[in-house]
C-alpha positions as CSV (number, residue, x, y, z in Angstrom):
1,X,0.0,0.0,0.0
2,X,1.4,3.4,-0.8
3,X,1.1,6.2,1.4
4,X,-0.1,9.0,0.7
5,X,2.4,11.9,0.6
6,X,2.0,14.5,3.5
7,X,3.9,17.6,3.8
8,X,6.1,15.7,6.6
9,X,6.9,13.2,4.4
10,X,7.7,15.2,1.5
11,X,10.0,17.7,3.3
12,X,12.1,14.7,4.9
13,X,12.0,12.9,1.2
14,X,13.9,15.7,0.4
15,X,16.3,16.4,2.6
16,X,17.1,13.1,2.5
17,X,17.9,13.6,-1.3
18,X,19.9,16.4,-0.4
19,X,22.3,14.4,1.9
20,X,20.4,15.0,5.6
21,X,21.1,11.8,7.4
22,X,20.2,13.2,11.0
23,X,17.9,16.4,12.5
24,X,19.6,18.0,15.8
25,X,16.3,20.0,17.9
26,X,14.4,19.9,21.1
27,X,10.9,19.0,19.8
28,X,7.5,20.6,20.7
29,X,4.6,18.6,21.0
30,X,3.2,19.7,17.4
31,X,4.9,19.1,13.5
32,X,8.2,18.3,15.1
33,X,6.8,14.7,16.4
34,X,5.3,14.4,12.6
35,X,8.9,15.1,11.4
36,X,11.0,12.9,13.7
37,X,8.5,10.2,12.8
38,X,8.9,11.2,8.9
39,X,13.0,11.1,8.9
40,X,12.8,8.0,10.5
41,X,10.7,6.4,7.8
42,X,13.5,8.0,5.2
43,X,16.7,7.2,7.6
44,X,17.4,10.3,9.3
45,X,17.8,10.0,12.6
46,X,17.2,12.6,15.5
47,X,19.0,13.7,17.8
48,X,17.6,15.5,21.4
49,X,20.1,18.1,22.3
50,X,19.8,19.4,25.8
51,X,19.3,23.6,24.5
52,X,17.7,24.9,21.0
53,X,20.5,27.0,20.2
54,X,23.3,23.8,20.7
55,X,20.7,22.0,18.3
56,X,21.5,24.8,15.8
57,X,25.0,24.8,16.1
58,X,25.2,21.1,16.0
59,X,22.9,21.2,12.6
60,X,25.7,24.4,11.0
61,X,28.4,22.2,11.9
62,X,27.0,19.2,10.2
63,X,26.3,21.3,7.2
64,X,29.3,23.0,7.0
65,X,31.2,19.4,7.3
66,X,29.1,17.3,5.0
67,X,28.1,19.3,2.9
68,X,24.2,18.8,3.4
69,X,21.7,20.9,5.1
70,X,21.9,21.0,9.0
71,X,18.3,20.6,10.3
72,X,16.8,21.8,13.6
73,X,13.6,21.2,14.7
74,X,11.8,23.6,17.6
75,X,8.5,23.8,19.6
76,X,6.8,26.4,19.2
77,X,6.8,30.2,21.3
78,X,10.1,29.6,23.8
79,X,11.6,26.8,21.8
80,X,12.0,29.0,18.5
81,X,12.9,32.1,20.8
82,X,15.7,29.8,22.5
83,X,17.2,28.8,18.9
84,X,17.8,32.7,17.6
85,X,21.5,32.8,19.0
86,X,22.0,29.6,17.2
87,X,20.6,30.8,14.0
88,X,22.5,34.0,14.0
89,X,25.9,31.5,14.0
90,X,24.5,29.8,10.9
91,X,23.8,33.5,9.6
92,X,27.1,34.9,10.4
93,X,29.3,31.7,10.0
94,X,27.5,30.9,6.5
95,X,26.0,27.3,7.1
96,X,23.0,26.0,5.5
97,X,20.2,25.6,8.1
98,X,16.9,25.0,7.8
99,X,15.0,25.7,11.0
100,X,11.4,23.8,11.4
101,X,9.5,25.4,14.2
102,X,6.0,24.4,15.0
103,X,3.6,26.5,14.8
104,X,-0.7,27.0,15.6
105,X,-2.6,26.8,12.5
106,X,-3.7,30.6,11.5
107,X,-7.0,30.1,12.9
108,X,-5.7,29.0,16.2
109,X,-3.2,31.8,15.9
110,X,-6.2,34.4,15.5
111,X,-7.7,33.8,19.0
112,X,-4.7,32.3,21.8
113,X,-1.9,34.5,22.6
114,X,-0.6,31.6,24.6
115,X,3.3,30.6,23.6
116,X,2.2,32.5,20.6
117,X,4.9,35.1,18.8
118,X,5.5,36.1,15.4
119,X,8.3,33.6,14.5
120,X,8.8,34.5,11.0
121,X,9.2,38.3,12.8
122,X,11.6,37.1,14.9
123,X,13.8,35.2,12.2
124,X,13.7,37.9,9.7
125,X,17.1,39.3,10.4
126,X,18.6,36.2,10.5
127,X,16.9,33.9,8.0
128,X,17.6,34.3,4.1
129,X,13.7,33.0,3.8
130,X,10.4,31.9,5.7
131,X,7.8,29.4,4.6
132,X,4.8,28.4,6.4
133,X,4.0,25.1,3.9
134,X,0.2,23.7,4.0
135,X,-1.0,20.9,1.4
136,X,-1.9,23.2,-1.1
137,X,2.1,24.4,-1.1
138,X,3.8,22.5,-4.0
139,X,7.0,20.8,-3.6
140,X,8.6,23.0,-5.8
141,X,8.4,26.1,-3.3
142,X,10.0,23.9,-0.3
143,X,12.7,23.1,-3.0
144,X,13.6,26.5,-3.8
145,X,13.6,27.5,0.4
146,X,16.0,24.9,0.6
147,X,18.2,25.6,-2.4
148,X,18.3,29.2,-1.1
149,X,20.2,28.3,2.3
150,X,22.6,26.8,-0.1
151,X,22.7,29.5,-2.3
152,X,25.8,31.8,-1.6
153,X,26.2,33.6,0.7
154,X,24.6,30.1,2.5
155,X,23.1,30.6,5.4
156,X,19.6,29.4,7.6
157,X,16.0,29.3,6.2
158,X,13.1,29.2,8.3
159,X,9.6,26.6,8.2
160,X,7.0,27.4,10.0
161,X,4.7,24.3,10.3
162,X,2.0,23.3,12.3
163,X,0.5,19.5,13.3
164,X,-2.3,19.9,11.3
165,X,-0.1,21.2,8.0
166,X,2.4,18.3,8.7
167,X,0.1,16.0,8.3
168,X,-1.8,17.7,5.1
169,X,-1.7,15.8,1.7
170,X,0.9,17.4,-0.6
171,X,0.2,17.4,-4.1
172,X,3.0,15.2,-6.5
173,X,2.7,17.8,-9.3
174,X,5.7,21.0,-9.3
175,X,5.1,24.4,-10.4
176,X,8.1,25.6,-12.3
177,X,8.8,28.8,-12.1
178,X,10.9,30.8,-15.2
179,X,14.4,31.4,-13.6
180,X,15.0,35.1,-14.2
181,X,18.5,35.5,-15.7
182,X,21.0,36.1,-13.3
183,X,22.6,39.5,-12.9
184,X,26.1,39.6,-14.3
185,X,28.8,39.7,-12.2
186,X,32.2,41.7,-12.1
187,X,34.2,39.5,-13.9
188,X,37.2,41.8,-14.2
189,X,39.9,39.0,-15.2
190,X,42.0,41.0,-18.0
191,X,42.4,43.8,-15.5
192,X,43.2,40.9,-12.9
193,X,46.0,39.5,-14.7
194,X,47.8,42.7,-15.8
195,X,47.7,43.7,-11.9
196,X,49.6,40.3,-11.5
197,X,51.6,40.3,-13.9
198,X,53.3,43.3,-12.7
199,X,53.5,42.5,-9.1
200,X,56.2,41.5,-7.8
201,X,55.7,40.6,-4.1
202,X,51.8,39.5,-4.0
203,X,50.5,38.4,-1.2
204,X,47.6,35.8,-1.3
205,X,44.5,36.1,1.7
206,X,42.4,32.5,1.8
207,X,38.5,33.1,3.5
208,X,35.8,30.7,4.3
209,X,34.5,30.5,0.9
210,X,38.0,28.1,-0.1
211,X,36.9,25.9,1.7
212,X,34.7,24.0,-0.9
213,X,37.7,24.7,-3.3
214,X,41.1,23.8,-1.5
215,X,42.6,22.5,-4.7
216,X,42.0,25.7,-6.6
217,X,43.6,27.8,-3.4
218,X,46.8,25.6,-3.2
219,X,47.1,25.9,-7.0
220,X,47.0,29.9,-6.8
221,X,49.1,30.4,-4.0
222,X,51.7,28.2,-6.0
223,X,51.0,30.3,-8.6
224,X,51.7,33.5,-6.8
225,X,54.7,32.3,-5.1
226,X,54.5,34.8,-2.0
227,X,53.2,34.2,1.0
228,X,49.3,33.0,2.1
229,X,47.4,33.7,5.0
230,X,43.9,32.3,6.0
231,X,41.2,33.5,8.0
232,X,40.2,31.8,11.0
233,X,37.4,29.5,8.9
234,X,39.9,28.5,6.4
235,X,42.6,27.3,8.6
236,X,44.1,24.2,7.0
237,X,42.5,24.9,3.0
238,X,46.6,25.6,2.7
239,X,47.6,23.4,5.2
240,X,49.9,24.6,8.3
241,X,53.5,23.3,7.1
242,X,53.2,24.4,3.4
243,X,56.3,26.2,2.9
244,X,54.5,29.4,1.8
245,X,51.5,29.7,5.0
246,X,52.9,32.1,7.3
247,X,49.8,32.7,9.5
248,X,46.0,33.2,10.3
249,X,44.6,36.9,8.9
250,X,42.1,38.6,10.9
251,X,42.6,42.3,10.1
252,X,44.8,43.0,13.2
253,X,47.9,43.7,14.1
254,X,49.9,40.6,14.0
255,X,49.8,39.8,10.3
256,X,50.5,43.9,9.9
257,X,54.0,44.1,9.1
258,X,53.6,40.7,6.3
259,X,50.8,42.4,4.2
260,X,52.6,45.6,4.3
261,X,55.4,44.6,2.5
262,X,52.9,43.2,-0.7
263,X,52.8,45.1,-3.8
264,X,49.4,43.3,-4.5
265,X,46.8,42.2,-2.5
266,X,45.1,38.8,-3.8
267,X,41.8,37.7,-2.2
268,X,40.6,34.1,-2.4
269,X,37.3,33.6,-1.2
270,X,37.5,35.8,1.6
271,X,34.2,37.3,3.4
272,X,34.2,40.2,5.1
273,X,32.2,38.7,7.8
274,X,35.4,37.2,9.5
275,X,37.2,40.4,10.4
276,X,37.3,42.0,13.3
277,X,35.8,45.9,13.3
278,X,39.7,47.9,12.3
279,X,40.1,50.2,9.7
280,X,41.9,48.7,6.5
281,X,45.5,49.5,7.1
282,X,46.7,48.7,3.8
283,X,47.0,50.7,0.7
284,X,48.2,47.6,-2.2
285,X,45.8,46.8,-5.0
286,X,43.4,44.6,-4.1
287,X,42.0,41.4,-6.1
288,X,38.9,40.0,-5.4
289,X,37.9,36.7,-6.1
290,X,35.1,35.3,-4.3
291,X,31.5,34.2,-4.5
292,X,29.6,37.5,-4.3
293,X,30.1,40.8,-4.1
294,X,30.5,41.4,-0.2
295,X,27.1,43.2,0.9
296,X,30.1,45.7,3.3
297,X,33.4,45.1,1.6
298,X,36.6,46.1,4.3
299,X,38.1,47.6,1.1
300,X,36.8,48.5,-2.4
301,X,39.0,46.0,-4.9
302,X,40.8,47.2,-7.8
303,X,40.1,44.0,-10.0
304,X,36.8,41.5,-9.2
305,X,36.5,38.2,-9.9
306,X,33.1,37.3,-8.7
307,X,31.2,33.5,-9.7
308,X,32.5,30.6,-8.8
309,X,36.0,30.2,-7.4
310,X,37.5,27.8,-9.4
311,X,37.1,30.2,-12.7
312,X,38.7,33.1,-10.8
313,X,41.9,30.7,-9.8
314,X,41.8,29.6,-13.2
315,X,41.9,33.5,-14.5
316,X,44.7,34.5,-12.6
317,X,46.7,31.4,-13.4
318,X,49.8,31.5,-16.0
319,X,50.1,35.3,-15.4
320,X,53.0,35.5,-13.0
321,X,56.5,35.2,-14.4
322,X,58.5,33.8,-11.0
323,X,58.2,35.0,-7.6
324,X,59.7,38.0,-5.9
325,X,59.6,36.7,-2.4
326,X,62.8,35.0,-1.1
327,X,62.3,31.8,0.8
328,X,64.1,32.9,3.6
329,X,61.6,36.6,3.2
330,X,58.6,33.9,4.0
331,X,60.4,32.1,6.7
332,X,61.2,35.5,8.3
333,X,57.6,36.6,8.0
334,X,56.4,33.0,9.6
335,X,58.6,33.0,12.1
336,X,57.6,37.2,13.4
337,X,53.9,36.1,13.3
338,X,54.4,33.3,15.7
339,X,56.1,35.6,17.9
340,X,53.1,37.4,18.2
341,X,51.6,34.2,19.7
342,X,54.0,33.3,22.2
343,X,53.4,32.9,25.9
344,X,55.5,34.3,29.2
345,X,55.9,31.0,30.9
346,X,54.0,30.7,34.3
347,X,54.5,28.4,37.5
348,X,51.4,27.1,36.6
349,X,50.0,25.6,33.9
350,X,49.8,28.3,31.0
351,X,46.9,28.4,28.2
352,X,49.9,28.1,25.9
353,X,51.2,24.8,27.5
354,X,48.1,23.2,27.4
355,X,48.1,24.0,23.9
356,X,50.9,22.4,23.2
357,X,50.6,19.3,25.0
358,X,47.5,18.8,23.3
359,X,49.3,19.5,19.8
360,X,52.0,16.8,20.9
361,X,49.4,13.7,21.7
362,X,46.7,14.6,19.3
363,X,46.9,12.0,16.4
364,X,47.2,13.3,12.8
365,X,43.8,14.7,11.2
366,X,42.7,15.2,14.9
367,X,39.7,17.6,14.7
368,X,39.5,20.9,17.4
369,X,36.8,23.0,18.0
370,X,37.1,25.7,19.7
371,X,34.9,28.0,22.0
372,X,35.2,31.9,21.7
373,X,37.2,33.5,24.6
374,X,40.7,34.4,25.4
375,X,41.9,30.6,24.9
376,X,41.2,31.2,21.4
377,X,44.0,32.9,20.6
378,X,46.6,30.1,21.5
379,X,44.8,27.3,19.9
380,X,44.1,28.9,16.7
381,X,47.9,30.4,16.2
382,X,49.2,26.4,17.5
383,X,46.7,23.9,16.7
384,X,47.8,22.3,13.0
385,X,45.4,21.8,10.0
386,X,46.5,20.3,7.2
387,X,42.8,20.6,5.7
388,X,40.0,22.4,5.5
389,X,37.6,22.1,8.1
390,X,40.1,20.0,10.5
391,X,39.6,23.3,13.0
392,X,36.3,24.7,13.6
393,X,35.2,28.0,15.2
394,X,32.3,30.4,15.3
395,X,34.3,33.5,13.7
396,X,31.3,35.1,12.0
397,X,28.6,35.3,15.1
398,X,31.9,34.4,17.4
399,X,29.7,33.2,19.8
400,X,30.5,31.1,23.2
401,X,29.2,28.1,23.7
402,X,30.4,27.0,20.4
403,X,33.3,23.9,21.3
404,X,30.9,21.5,22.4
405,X,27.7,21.2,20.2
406,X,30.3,21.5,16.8
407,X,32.6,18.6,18.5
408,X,29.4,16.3,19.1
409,X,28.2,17.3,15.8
410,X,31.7,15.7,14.3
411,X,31.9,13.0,16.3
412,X,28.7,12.4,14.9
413,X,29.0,13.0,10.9
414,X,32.8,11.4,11.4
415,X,32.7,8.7,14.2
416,X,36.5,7.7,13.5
417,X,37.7,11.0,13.4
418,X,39.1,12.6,16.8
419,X,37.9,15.4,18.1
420,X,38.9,17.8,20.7
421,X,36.8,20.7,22.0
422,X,38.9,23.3,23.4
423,X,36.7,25.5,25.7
424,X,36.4,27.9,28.3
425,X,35.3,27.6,31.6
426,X,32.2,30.5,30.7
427,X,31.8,28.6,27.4
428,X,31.0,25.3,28.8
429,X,28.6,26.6,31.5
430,X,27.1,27.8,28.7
431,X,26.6,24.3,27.3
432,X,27.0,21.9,30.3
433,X,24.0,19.9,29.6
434,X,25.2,19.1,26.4
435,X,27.7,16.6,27.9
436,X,25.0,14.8,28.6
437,X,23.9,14.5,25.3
438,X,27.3,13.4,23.9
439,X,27.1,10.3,26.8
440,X,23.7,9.5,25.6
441,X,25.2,9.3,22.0
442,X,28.6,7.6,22.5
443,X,30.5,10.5,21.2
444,X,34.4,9.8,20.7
445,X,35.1,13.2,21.9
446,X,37.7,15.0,24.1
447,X,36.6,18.5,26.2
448,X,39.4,20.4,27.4
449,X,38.4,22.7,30.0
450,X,40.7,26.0,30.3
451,X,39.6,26.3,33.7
452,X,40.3,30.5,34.9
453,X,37.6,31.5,36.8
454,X,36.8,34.4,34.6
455,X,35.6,35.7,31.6
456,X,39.3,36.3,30.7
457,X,38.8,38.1,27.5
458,X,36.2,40.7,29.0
459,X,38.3,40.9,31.6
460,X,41.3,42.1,29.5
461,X,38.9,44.6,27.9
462,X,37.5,46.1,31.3
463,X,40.8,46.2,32.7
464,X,42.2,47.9,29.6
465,X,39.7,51.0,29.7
466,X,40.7,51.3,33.2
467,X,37.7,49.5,35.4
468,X,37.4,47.8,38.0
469,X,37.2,44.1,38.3
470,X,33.6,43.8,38.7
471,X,31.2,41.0,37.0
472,X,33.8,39.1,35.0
473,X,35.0,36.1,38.0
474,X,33.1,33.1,38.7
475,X,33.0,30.9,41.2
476,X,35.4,27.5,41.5
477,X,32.9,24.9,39.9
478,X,33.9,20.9,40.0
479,X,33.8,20.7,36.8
480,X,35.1,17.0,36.5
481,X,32.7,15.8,39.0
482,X,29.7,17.7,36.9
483,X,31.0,15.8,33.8
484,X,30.8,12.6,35.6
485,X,27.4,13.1,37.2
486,X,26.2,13.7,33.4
487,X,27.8,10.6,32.0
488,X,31.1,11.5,30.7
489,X,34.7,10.6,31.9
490,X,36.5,13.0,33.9
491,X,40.1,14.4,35.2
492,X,41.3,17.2,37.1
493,X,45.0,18.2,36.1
494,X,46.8,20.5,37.7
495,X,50.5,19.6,37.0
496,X,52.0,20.5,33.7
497,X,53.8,16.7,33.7
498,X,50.6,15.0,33.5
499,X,49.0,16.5,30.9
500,X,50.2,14.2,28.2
501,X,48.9,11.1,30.1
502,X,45.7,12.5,30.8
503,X,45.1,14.4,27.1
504,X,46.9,10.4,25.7
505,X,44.4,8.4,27.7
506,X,41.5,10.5,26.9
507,X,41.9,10.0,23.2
508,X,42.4,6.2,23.6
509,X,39.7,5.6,25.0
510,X,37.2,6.8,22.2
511,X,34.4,7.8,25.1
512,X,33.4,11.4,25.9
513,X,36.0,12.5,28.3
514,X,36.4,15.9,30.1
515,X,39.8,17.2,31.2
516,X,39.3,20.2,34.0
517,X,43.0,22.2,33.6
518,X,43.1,25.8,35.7
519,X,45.4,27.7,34.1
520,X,47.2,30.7,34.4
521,X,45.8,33.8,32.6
522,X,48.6,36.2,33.6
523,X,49.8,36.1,30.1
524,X,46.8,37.0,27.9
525,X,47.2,40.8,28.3
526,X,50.9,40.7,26.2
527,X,49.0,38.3,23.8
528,X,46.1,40.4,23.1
529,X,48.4,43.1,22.8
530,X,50.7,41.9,20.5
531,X,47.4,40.5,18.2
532,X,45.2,43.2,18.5
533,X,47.6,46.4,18.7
């Protein structure tokens, strides 16, 4: 008997197509039972996080690592307002969501105010588009909302669906709408390659964006012969040892004195959204190649290349005759970034240390995630990436509560794949419960706990415009006795010796494992310093 094809049904058919293996939510009592029951009739699974907005960050991360849509489902009124902070890390960190709230049918809508808010209000800012599908919606519409969160720049789209739609008959037929013809794009690549051609120290800047296109990136920067940076996202597209990566490019100070010295300023897939809020310092020609034009570029280029990125690597390739960079000018340049990202030693255990004893156990292709906050900084500078995606971080959004829900969502969509999640003590109050949710699904995860009692990176701030401490210090919490009570393995290090064992053991063992370190924030100040100038 063939049944007949509901609005559940059809969604889930769909994603499915598209690649969606498993939907990350806190279900309501309405559509989001229909769906859970739907995807398991197509072979998605579901997943019960413990927060709406870990759901969302566990559905980006799947997205941005498979390649398929992430998929949260939410109840409706408190659950959708929960998942906004999560959605605005799929907006900002360009990952294809699609966010399935329930919802009252409009005629319950027009007389309960109950748990009832506008949720397509709320999501407008953060949501590329909102659908409230019924039976009389034809498949084709839910196909174009979900080839618009692909769409560059990709980011979340929104359903709004209640029981009674879920559960509607959906017509089989389509409605095929004429595609209007795309607006062209700067395509600039004669006045590309005649900037290239007569540069002699060009300098190549790798964004978010290469990351679907690695080949393409290592291709140019061979091509250009000088030295690359990435941006925080792209970490590892040109992977950490290649003789011609020098270091991680936010728009700061430390990569200041490298991009100075460049005659030319090439581009790759780079997206405005990862910078931090300085004034562009640099006055070299700029190339642009990316996806889209950026909606508010840092710098107006001199040359675009917008489309896809393979075509704007293939433009500028064949237009360099030999490299004006030295070797030993790239080694030099390397070697003063990482300066930038040293440490004072401490008596105690220093976020740098940690760092590195992580760096020394962890097995090759290890995976880190890693939460916003002052232990940032050390990890992304030290941690090695060799591809794209083997380091992950909200830098868009850079929210907290990040580490976690990304490192269950990898453990997840890569089960063989280590994974450590490197996180601050604020950061994993933040997402505490979570642990619970990578016991209950046998996550092969690490959680390293940079354990400072503070909200170190605020507390740099307030101390730096000359307040008092006040608001930024927490309370000692037991951290490896919460972990425990939750389901996960625990340890409490406090001796630089055994951090090797502990970090070792935890990654043998291929269970969630927590390991609580305090650690010594003295030296943060000189770090910020030297990064952010």
């Amino acid at each position: 008997m063939i049944m007949p094809r509901t609005v559940a049904s059809t969604l889930t058919a769909e994603l499915h197509r598209r690649g969606v293996r498993r939907m990350f939510g806190v279900p309501g009592g309405g559509s989001s039972l229909d769906l859970i029951e739907a995807g398991a009739a197509q072979g998605i699974d579901f997943v019960l996080a413990r927060s709406e907005t870990a759901a969302a960050i566990m559905a980006a991360t799947t997205a941005e690592l498979t390649g398929a849509p992430g998929v949260v489902l939410t109840g409706l009124g408190p659950g959708a307002a929960a998942v906004t902070n999560g959605l605005a890390h799929a907006a900002l960190d360009r990952a294809p969501v699609v966010l399935v709230s329930d919802a009252y049918p409009p005629d319950v809508a027009a007389r309960v105010s109950h748990q009832r808010i506008d949720h397509a209000a709320l999501f407008a800012p953060l949501v590329k588009a909102s659908l409230a599908p019924t039976g009389a919606t034809s498949p084709g519409e839910l196909r174009r909302l979900l080839d618009a969160a692909a769409a560059p720049p990709a980011g979340p789209v929104h359903i709004d669906l209640s029981a009674r739609a879920a559960a509607e008959r959906m017509a089989a037929g389509d409605d095929p709408l004429p595609q209007a013809a795309p607006a062209r794009a700067p395509f600039q690549d004669a006045e590309a390659r005649a900037l290239l051609a007569r540069a002699a120290r060009p300098v190549l800047l790798v964004g978010l964006q290469a990351r679907r296109t690695p080949a393409a990136a290592r291709a140019l920067a061979e091509e250009l012969g000088g030295p690359v940076l990435t941006t925080w996202k792209a970490k590892g597209v040109i992977a950490s040892d290649h003789p011609l990566f020098v270091g991680l490019f936010t728009g700061a100070e430390a990569e200041a004195a490298c991009i100075g010295e460049a005659d030319l300023i090439v581009q790759f897939g780079l997206d405005p959204v990862e910078l931090i809020p300085q004034p562009w310092r640099y006055h070299a020609p700029i190339i642009d190649a990316a996806e889209l034009t950026a909606p508010t570029p840092h710098a107006e280029p001199t040359a675009a290349l917008i489309g896809p990125l393979e075509a704007g690597a293939e433009a500028l390739l064949g237009s360099r005759r030999g490299s004006g960079w030295p070797a030993a000018t790239i080694d030099s340049l390397r070697r003063q970034i990482a300066r930038c990202y040293r440490m004072p030693p401490s008596r105690a255990i220093s976020p740098l240390a940690l760092v590195e004893a992580a760096v020394a156990v962890a097995p090759v292709g290890c995976r880190a995630t890693v939460d916003a906050g002052a232990h940032m900084f050390p990890v992304m500078a030290h941690w090695p990436a060799r591809q794209a995606h083997e380091l992950l971080i909200s830098n868009g959004l850079a929210t907290m509560g990040f580490a976690l829900p990304a490192a269950i969502a990898s453990a997840l969509a890569e089960p063989e794949r280590p994974v450590i999640a490197f996180t601050g003590d604020g950061g994993l109050m933040m997402t505490l419960a979570e642990l619970a949710t990578a016991a209950e699904q046998a996550c092969a995860l690490v959680v390293v706990v940079f354990n400072d009692r503070a909200l170190s990176l605020i507390d740099l701030k307030q101390e730096a415009r000359g307040l008092p401490r006040r608001g930024c210090r927490t309370a000692p919490v037991d951290f490896a006795a919460a972990a425990r009570a939750l389901g996960v393995d625990a340890e409490h290090v406090e001796a630089s010796a055994d951090l090797p064992v502990a970090l070792a053991r935890a990654l043998a063992s291929r269970r969630p494992t927590l390991i609580d370190v305090p650690v010594e924030p003295s030296g943060y100040p000189a770090l910020l310093q030297a990064i952010r100038g």
